[in-house]
Structure formats: structure tokens, C-alpha cells
N, C-alpha and C positions, 0 to 999 in steps of 0.2 A: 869405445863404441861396441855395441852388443850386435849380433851376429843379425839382426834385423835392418838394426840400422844401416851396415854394411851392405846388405845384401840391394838392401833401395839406394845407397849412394851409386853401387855401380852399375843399377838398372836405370838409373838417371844418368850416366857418362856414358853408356853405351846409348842412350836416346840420343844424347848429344850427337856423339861421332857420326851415326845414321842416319842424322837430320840434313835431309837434301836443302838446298836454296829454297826449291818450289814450297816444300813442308816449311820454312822460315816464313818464307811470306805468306802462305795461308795460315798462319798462327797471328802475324800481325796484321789478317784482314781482320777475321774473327774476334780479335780481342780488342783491335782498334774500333770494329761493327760495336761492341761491346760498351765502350765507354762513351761510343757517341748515343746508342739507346740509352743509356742510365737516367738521363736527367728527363725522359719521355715517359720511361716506366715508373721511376719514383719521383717526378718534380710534381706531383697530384697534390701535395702537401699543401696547406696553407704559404703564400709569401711569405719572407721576410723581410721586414723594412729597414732601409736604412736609419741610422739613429736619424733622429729628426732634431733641426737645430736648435738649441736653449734648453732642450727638457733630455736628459738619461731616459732609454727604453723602459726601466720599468716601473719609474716614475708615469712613463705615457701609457704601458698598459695598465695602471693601476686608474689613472683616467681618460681615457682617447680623446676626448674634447677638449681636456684643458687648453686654453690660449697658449700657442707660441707666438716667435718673432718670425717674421720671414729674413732668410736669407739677408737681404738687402731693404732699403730705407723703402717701403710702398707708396703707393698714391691712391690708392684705395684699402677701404680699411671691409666694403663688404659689397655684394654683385647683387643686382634686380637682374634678372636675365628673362626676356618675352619672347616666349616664342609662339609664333604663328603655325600651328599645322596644317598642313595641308597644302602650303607655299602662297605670300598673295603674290600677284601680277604686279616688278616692281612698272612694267611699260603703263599700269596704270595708276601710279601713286610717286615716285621718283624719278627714274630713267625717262624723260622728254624725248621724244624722236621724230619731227616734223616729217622724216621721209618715210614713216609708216601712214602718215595721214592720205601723203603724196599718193602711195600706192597702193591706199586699203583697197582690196576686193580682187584685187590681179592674182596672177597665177607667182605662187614663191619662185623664186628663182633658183634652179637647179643647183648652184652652190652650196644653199644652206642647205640639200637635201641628201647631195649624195656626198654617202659613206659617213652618213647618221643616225643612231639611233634614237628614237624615238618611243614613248611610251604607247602612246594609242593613235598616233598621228598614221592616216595609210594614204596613197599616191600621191596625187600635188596638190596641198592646199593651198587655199588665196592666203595673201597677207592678213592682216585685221588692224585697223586701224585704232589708236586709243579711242576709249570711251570717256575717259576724264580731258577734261578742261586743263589744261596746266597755266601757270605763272611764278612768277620768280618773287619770291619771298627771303624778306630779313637785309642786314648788311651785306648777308653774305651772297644772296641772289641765288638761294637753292631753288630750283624746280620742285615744286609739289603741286598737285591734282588739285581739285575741288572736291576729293573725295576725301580729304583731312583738312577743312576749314579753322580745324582748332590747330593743329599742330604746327602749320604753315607759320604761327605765330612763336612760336619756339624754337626754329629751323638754326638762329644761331648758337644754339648752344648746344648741337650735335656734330658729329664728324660721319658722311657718309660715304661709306664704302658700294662705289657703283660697280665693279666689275669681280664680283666674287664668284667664285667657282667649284664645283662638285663633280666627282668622277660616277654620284650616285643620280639616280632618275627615279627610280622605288620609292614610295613615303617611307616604309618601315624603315631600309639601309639608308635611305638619306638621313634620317630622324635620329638614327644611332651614331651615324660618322658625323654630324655636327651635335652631336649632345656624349660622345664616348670616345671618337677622334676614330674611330673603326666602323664597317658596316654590318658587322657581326657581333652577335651575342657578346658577352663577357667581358668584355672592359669596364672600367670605372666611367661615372659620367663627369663631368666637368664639376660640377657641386662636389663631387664626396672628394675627387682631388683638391680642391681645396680647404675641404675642412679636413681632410686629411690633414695636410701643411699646415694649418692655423688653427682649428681646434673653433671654440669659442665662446665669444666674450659674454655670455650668456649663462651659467652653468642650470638654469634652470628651463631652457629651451634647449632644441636642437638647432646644429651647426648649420643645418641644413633643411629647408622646410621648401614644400611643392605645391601649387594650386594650381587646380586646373577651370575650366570652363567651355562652355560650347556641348555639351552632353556626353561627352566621351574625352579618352584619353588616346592621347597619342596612337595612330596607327604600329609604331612598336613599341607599343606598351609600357609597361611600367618598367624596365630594362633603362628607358633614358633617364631614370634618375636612380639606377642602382649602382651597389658601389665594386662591382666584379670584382675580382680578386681581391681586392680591399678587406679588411675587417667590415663587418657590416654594418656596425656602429654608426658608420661614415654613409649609409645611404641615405639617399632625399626621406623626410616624413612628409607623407600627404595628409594637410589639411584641409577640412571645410569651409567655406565661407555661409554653410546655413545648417543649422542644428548646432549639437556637439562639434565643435573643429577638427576631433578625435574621437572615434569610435572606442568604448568602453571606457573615457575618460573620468563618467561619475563613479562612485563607489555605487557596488551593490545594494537593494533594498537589504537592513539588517545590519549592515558592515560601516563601521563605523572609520576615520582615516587611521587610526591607530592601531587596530584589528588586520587592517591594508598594508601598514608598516610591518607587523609583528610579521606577514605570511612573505613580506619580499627580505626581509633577513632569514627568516626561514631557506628559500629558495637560495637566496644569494650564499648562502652560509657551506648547501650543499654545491652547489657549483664553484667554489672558491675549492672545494676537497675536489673536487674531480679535475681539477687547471691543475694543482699539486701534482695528481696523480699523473696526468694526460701531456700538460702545459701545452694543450690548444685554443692560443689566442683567439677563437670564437667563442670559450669558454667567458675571457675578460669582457667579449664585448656584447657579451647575454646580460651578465650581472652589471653594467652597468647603463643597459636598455632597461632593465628593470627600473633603477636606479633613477634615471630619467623621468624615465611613465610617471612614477611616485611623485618627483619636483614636478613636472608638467600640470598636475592637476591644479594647482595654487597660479601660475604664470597666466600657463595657454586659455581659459576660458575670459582671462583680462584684456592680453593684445589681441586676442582675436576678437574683440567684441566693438562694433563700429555703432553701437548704439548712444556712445556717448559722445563724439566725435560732433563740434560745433556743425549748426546749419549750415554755414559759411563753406566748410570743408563736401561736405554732400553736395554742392553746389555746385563745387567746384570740378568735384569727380563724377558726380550725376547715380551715386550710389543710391541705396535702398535697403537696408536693413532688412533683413531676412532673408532676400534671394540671393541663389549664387549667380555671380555675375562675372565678367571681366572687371566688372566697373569696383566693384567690390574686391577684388582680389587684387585690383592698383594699390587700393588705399592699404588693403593687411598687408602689405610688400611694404609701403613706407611704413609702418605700425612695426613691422617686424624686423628690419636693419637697425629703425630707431632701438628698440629694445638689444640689440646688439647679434640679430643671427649674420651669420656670416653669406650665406649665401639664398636666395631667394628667387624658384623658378615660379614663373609661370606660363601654364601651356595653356594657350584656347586654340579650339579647335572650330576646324569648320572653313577654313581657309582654300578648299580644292574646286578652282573653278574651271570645269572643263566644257561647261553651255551644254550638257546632256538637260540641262532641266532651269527655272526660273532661276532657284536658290543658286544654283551653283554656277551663274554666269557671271562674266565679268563686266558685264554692263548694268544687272540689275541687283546681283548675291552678293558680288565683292561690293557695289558701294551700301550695301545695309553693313555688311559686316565692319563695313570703316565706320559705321556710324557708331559701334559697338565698342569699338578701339579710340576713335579721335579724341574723344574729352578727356577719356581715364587719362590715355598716354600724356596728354598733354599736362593734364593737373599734376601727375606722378613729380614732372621733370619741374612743375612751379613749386609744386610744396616742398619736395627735397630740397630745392634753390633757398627759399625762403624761411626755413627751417636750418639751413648752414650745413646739410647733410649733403646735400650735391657735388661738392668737392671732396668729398671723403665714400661716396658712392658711385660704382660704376657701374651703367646701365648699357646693355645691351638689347637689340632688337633685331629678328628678322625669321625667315623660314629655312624649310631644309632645302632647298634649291628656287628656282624663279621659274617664268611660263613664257611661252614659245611668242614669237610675232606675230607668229602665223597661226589663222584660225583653226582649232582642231577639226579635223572633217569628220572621223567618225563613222566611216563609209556610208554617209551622207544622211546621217541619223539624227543628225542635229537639227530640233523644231523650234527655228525660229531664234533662242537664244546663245549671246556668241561667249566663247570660251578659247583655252587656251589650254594648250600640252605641258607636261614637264618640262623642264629647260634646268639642267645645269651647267651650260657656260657661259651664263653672268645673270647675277641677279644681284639685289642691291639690298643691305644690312643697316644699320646705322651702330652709333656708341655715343653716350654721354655721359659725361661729369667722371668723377675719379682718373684723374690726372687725362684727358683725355681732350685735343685741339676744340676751340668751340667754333662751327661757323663753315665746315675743312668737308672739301668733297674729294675723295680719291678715286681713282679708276675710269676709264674712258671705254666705253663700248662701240661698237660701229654704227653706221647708221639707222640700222634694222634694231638694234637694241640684241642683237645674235651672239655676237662675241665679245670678248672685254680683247682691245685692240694696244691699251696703256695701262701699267700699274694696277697689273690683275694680283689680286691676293687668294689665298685656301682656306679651303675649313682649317688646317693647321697651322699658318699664320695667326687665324684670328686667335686659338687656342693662346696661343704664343704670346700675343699682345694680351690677349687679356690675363692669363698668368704674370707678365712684367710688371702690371700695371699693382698687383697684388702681393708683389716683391720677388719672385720666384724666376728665376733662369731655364727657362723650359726643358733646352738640352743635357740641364743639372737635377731637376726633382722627377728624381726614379723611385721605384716601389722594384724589389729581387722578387721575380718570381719565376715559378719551372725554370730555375738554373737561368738567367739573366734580367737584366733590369728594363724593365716597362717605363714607358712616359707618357704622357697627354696623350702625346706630337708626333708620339713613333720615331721615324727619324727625319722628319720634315720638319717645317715650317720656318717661319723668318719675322723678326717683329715688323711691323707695320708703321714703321717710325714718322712718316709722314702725319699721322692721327695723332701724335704724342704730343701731350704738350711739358 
């Protein structure tokens, strides 16, 4: 030992000997403060996934889509999922409540009011009585409105969940915690966890494709169908249902498709050296969005194209070639599971009826808009049946929350047309086909249609069932990321086993 060495050994024993208790434990606040900062300061890093089952990781980052198995033996093989923006009134389409009739125009009863929040509702509004007609349809005797005249005839081959429930009242945060399982930014949405898990059975599509309709997109945006922390690879693609389906899908004037190949190995060639250099799996999932786009050109302008689709099927759906519709976006939904995407959302919007105005009331806005929804929906669930795709597809329907009993007042602003407030403690969903009860109503609300009083389930529930339904153990498929593992579900939810069949 050199005379240096020596001289720090015993300026470190004499640190020791002088070291009080007090100076002990502020050493291990400090450095314990220390290791629980680390994974805050450097967890900024991309996730890491766990391997994923049937395929080695670098098999999956060489292609993130390829098909896996799930976990366990599934009952669907790929998800329609409809979602209504805006939330419709289920008091005027599902949820029957004879004692809103009873009491439409009275003053609400101070129970449902105090220690409630509310969206725009201000002092005591009256009840509001439904504006649909109801009666009981099918074997199974479900309640539907006169405002779904088509659907009422397909009512046994759905399961509806009457008493679901949201801690969210916002369109954007409600929009995000039932399409991302959070009311904030950055999570995956429901689609890209799934083709995360499964990949798919398509290599010349994406796993994961978005339509929308109604003139706008989701109040929180393009976020419910992104894939947050996920590789990107795994986020929704939004397509058209009029024009191009894909924006810059044709080749350039001049550019020939093999001139198009030559420049994406070009690219891919340099991003393959820079993943070498970097190994930043959003490196992998650039080069093979390229990769994609290239296959896409030859598939996407085929399935998407509803011009060749028998009279018979237009008829059915009430489509029209060339506009973007709801009614059209049914049909590329069954067009697009057929061809094998794994997952297939669609948003229309237009859904918020609060009686500030004609469109947007629940007696005159909400029954156009069912008129917009009833045949599509209904056609979707016969063609998929008759087609032998309905048992091997799982369909989902509903909003980001439901609307109040009581009429919104408005501070007494409202001319003439009636409406209804946010409401997230119960509203009513439905689910069909991919292993899923046909015929099956769960959930009991009070008499006001205010509270779910039996067999109330969550946004993370439904998450949960519909992952099972897809093979996946909800409290089992994590994604590691900033230093712990992420799920759907957070640390909620419970399957819904009653809807199972």
C-alpha cells in the first residue's frame, strides 16, 4: 500500500469513529431520497416489455405485428368496438323507468342533489320525463325505445350492462379513462393493448385501424386511440371512408411502386444502423411503419372500397358509397375483421345532448342521431352472424358516461328544447358475439335511473372482460415501464362473469 493509499484508508476510519448516529441516519435519508429518485430521473427511457408469449423479443422487434397466441384458449379472435361521443341518454334508449314518467316536471328531490357534482346542472331542477316510447323486445324481454326500431329486433344476441359507472363527468377525461383505462394523457388505449398481445393476422394491414364520423373527433382527441408508452407501431391507424382511406397512399406523380421500394430500403437500411448504434425500439417500429405503408398500398384501397359490396348488403346497412357515414364505417368494420385486423374502433360523434339548442336535445337531436346509428348497428350484428364471424367477433357499444334524469336547467337558459346533464353513476353499455351471453341484462338501477343499486360494474371491469374474452388475464399482461409494470386495469377491475358465456 503506497503512502496515498494509506493516508485515505485512515481518513476514512477516522470518518468512521466520528460518525454520530444523527450523521448515520442522515446519510441513509439521503441516499435512501436517492434510490427512490432514480427511476423518476432516468425511468424517461423507452419501456421494456416483457417477453411476449410464443415469439423470443427479438424475433418481435424484428416484426411487432406478427400474430401471437394469447396466453389462454380465447373466444374472440378480433373487437368492433362503437363508441358514441358525446354519451347518448341510456333513460332514453335502454334503462325504462316508469317513475320518471310518474314525476316528470317536479322539483328533483334533494337526495340526488346534495353532495353532487355536476357538470352544468345549477339549483333544483325538475325531473324529465323519457321522451322514447319503450317496450320489451326479443325472448329475452329487453327494454328498448322507439328510437332503435331496428335494433329492438337483435336485442337477443346482446348482453346489457345497465348499471356501469365513471368517477369521470368531462368528455375529454371520460373519453380517455374508457378508451386508455386513465383520465389522463399517456396510456395505451385499449386497441394498441391488444395488438400489442396478438399482433396480426393480416401482415399487409394494420392491427389496429380507427374510423370516425359525425364531423369531428373525439373531444380528447386523437390520444384514445394512441399507443402511450407502447412502441408506436401499436397505435390505432385512422382511416377514411371517402377518398383515399389513407392520406398519401398513391405514389407520387412520376414515381413509379418500385422507385417507392428502392427509397424505403434506402431509409430502412439507414435506420437499421442507427437501432445498431442506439438500440432504440422506436427505431424498429419506424422501419417497420415504413414497411407497412409499402404493403398497405396493394390491401387498403381493396377492403376499404364498399363499391363492390352486393345491393343486398347496402340495403341492409343503408350505406352509400362515397360519403363518410357511420353507416359506412359499419360495413368497413365487418370488411376489416373479415380480412383479419385485430381490432377495429369506431368513434361518431355528436352524441351530447344537453337541450341548449334543436340538434342537441334529447327529444328531437338524440332521436335523429339513433336514426343514424339503428340500421348500421343492427345490420353490423346480422352480417357478422350470417357470415359465421359473430362468434369469433366481439362487439362492444356504448359512451364515456350516461345523462342525468333530471332536466339540465341551465340557469334557465334552455329555449324550449329538453336535455340532460352528465351522469356517471350508471349508464348502460351493451357487448355482443365473441364468446359473449346472448339475450343477458346485468345491473339494476333505482327508480330515477340515478344510481346502479345491483351488480354495478367499472370502466375497468369492462377492460377486464373484454381482455378475457381475447385470452388475456388482465392482472397478468403488464408492459415495465419507469421502473414498474403497467396494465389496462391499473390495479382494478373484476371479470363480469355473469355476460360470459
Amino acid at each position: 500500500m503506497n503512502q496515498l493509499e494509506r493516508l485515505l484508508a485512515e481518513l476514512s476510519q477516522q470518518k468512521l469513529q466520528n460518525q454520530t448516529r444523527r450523521h448515520f441516519l442522515m446519510d441513509c435519508v439521503t441516499k435512501m431520497g436517492g434510490l427512490a429518485m432514480a427511476p423518476l430521473l432516468f425511468g424517461c427511457e423507452p419501456g421494456n416489455p416483457k417477453k411476449p408469449a410464443g415469439l423470443n423479443l427479438s424475433e418481435r422487434d424484428l416484426n411487432p405485428l406478427a400474430p401471437l397466441p394469447p396466453p389462454f384458449a380465447p373466444k374472440a379472435k378480433s373487437i368492433i368496438y362503437l363508441h358514441m361521443a358525446g354519451a347518448p341518454s341510456q333513460l332514453e334508449l335502454f334503462d325504462y323507468k316508469p317513475e320518471l314518467v310518474k314525476y316528470d316536471g317536479k322539483d328533483c328531490p334533494a337526495s340526488l342533489l346534495e353532495g353532487r357534482q355536476f357538470a352544468f346542472i345549477r339549483g333544483v331542477p325538475s325531473i324529465l320525463g323519457p321522451q322514447a316510447k319503450f317496450a320489451q323486445h326479443g325472448e329475452s324481454g329487453a327494454w328498448v325505445s322507439d328510437y332503435l326500431p331496428h335494433f329492438s329486433t337483435v336485442v337477443d344476441e346482446v348482453s346489457f350492462l345497465k348499471a356501469v359507472h365513471t368517477d369521470q363527468f368531462n368528455h375529454g377525461p371520460a373519453q380517455l379513462f374508457m378508451q386508455t383505462g386513465s383520465p389522463r394523457l399517456g396510456r395505451p388505449s385499449i386497441g394498441s393493448w391488444v395488438t400489442y398481445g396478438l399482433g396480426t393476422e393480416n401482415q399487409n394491414l394494420p392491427g389496429f385501424v380507427v374510423l370516425t364520423s359525425g364531423g369531428k373527433t373525439p373531444d380528447a382527441g386523437k390520444s384514445v386511440w394512441g399507443s402511450g408508452f407502447l412502441p408506436s407501431v401499436y397505435q390505432g391507424v385512422q382511416c377514411r371512408s371517402k377518398g383515399d382511406p389513407v392520406l398519401y397512399l398513391q405514389d407520387p406523380e412520376g414515381m413509379t411502386r418500385n422507385m417507392r421500394k428502392s427509397v424505403i430500403e434506402a431509409i430502412n437500411a439507414a435506420n437499421e444502423e442507427s437501432f445498431q448504434d442506439f438500440g432504440d425500439p422506436e427505431t424498429l417500429a419506424r422501419i417497420n411503419q415504413y414497411e407497412m405503408a409499402y404493403r398497405m398500398q396493394i390491401e387498403v384501397p381493396e377492403v376499404m372500397n364498399i363499391n363492390d359490396e352486393p345491393e343486398s348488403i347496402h340495403e341492409l346497412y343503408g350505406t352509400k358509397p362515397g360519403e363518410e357515414s357511420f353507416a359506412n364505417n359499419c360495413l368497413l368494420a365487418r370488411k376489416l375483421v373479415e380480412k383479419g385486423v385485430r381490432f377495429v374502433q369506431l368513434y361518431d360523434w355528436g352524441w351530447d345532448t344537453h337541450g341548449t339548442a334543436k340538434d342537441v336535445s334529447v327529444d328531437f337531436g338524440l332521436r335523429n342521431k339513433c336514426r343514424e346509428l339503428d340500421r348500421p348497428v343492427t345490420a353490423l350484428l346480422l352480417d357478422l352472424k350470417q357470415r359465421g364471424l359473430l362468434e369469433e367477433t366481439l362487439v362492444v357499444w356504448g359512451g364515456e358516461f350516461g345523462r342525468t334524469p333530471m332536466q339540465e336547467n341551465r340557469e334557465g337558459k334552455v329555449q324550449g328544447w329538453k336535455g340532460r346533464d352528465h351522469h356517471g353513476e350508471a349508464f348502460t353499455m351493451w357487448m355482443a358475439g365473441g364468446g359473449i351471453k346472448k339475450g343477458a341484462s346485468y345491473g339494476i338501477t333505482d327508480d330515477f335511473g340515478f344510481s346502479g343499486v345491483d351488480e354495478r360494474v367499472s370502466v375497468h371491469d369492462i377492460h377486464a372482460t373484454i381482455l378475457d374474452r381475447m385470452g388475456f388475464n388482465h392482472e397478468e399482461f403488464t408492459y415495465d415501464f419507469q421502473g414498474r409494470p403497467f396494465r389496462l386495469t391499473d390495479v382494478e377491475g373484476q371479470l363480469i362473469q355473469s355476460i360470459l358465456a
